[in-house]
N, C-alpha and C positions, 0 to 999 in steps of 0.2 A: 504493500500500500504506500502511497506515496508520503511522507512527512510532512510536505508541505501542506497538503489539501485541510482542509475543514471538514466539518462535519454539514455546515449550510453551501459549499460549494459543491455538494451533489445530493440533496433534497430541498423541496420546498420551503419555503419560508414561515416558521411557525411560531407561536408564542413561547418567548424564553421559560415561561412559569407550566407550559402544557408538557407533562410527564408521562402523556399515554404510549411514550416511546418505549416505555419501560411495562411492559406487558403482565401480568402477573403471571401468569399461564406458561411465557415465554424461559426456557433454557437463560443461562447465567453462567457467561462465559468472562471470570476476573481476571481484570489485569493485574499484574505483577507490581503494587504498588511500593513494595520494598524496594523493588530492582528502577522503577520509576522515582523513587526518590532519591535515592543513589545517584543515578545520571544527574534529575535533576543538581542536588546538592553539588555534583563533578562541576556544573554549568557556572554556577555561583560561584565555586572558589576560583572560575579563572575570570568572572567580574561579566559573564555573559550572559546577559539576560536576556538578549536575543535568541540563543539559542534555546534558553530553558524554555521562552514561550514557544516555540518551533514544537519541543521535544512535549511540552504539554498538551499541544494542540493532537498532536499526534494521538498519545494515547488518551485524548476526549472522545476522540473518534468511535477505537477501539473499543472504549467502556461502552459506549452509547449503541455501538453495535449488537455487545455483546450483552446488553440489559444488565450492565454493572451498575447500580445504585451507587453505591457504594465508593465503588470505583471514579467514577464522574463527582459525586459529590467531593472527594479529595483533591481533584483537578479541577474543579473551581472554586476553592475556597486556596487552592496555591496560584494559580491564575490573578487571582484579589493581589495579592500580594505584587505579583510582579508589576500589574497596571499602578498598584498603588506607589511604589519605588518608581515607577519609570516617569509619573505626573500625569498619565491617563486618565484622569478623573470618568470622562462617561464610560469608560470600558469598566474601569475599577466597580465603578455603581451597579456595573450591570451585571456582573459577575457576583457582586456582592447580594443584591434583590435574589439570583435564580440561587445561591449558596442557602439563601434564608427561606427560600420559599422550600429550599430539596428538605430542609429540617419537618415539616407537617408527613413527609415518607412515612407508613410504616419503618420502612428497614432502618433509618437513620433516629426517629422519636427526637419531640421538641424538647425531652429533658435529659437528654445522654451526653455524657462528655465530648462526643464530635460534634453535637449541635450547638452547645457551649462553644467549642472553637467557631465552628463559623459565627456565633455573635460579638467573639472578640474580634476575628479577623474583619467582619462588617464595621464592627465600630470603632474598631482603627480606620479603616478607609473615609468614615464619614468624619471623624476624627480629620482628619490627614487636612483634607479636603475644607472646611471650616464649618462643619456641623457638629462642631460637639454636643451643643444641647441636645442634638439626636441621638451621638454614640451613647452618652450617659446610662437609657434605659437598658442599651443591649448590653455595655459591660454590667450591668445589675443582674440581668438577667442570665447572664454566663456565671456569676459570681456564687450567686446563689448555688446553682448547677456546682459547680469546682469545689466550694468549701464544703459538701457532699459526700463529694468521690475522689478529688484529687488527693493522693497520699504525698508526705514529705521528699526531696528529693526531686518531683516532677517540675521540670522548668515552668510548665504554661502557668501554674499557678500565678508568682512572681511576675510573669508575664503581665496577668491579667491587670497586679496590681499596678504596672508601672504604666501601664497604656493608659490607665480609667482616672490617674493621677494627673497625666498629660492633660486626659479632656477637662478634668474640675480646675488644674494651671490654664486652661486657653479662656475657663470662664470666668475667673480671677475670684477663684475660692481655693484660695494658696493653704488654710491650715487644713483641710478633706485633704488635698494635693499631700500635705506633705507627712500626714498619718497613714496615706496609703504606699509612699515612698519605704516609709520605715517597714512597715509592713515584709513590702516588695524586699528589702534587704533584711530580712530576718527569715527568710524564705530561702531567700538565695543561698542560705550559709549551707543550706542541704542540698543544694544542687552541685555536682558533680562538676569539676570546671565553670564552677557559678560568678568567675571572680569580674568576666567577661563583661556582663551582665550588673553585676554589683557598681563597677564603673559608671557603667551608662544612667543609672540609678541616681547614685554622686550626683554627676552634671544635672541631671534633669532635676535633683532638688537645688542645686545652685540657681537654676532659672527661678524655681519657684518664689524660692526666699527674695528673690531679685523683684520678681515682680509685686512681692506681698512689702518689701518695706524700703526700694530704692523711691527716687523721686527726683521728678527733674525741674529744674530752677535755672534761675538768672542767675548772671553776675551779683547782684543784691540779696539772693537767695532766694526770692520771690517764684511759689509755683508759676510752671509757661509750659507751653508748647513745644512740641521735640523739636517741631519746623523754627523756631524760635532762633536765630544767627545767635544768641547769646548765650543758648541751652546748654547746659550740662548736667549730669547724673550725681548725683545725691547719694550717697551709699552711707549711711549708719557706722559707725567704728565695727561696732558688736556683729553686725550681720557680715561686712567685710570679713570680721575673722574666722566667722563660719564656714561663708565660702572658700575662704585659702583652705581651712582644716579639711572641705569636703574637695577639695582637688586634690589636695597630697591624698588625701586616700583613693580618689578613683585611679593617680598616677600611680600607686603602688599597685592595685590591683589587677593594671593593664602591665605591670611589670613583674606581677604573679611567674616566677619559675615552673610554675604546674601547669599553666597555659600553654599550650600547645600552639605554636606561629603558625597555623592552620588556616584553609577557608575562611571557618567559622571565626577564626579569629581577628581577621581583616574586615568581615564585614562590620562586627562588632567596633573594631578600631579604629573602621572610615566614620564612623557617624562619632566619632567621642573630640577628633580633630577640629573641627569649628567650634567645639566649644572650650574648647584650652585657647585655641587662637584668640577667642573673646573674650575669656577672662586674663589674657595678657601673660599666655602660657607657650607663647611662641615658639620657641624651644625644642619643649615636648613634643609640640602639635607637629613639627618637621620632622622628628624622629620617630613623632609616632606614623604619620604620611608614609616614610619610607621602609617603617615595616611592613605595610600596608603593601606598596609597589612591590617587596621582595615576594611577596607571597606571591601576589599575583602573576609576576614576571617569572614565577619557579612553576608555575600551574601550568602556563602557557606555553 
């Protein structure tokens, strides 16, 4: 079969939400999703995300043929993910809508830990995107779901909390934001190579604190306008040394010897660089860049 094709470049055009493809009656032929993720993840660690949607599309096909449930709902809820990285916003959406609607399936159930995922992975996109007040409900509604059935050590938990802290930071309810942070790092401490992660954690409560107690003023001190030629940031002593304390620690934990210079560890380490760069970590942020390139340039 070809890799390139779709699954809509050789049938008619039908409703993303109509799942009569999936026959009940119909044989159930599963794809190989371990060996699909595998590739996929090969995709990622050499920074290709072209290929990974290629390699996804492909086996959409496959599932869809093969009346995989199952199967298809995995590859569009990783799909989410790629439009969401790449700034596909109406693709991202659309993937995200048929990922939520495949949750009402018998074979998936709206209260099982994979339908849990696609409500995080939805409300990160709509998160991403600038709908927080939307993700809000669905990270509640996965939450619920996880603190359940997730046992200690499973990352998505930590996950959950550090995404659903982002959207209460993007609505400027920084102290919810920053009890979910802690959370999010007391979780991590069970997670296996969690140190990754624990970082990313850091930085994102440094925004937090930043946005709950900086302020911007005149030359006079006088609250103004960021557009303001006179503007400048306001930072607290005490909040200031919070944030230095939670940089040395994400910088230690991206300097974790148990960490692995991996994939996984570069994507982690590309998103941690603009925020050292910001807090005037320049330094790091270059060394941390070119561990970044090393990996990828040893993938390649």
């Amino acid at each position: 079969m070809n890799s390139n094709m779709d699954v809509r470049d050789y049938t008619d055009p039908i409703c993303p939400f109509d799942f009569s493809m999936w026959r009940k009656d119909a044989p159930v032929h599963s794809i190989p999703v371990d060996r699909v993720k595998e590739k996929e993840d090969d995709y990622f660690s050499r920074n290709d995300y072209a290929g990974a949607e290629r390699h996804l599309k492909y086996w959409l096909t496959e599932a869809e043929a093969g009346n995989d449930v199952r199967g298809a709902f995995y590859i569009h809820n990783e799909l989410m993910g790629i439009y969401r990285s790449s700034d596909r916003k109406e693709e991202a959406l659309r993937e995200a809508q048929t990922a939520l609607s495949m949750t009402s399936l018998p074979v998936i159930g709206e209260e099982s830990t994979a339908a849990a995922t696609a409500y995080v992975n939805a409300a990160t996109v709509y998160k991403v995107f600038d709908m927080a007040a939307e993700a809000l409900p669905m990270y509640e509604k996965a939450r619920i779901v996880y603190e359940q059935n997730i046992q200690p050590g499973d990352w998505k938990m930590g996950g959950l909390y550090n995404n659903m802290a982002l959207a209460l930071t993007d609505l400027a309810r920084y102290d919810e934001a920053l009890a979910l942070y802690e959370k999010a790092l007391q979780w991590m401490e069970s997670v296996p190579d969690g140190a990754g992660n624990r970082a990313v954690t850091y930085l994102n409560m440094c925004d937090a604190l930043m946005g709950r107690d900086a302020s911007i003023v005149n030359d006079a001190g006088e609250p103004c306008s960021a557009d303001d030629e006179e503007a400048s940031l306001l930072v607290p002593a005490e909040t200031d040394a919070k944030i230095e304390g939670w940089l040395d620690l994400a910088e230690a934990c991206l300097n974790d010897p148990s960490l692995k210079r991996d994939g996984d560890y570069a994507v982690v380490a590309e998103k941690c660089v603009p925020s050292f760069e910001y807090y005037g970590r320049e330094a790091f942020a270059a060394e941390l860049d070119a561990r970044v390139q090393a990996v990828y340039n040893r993938e390649n």
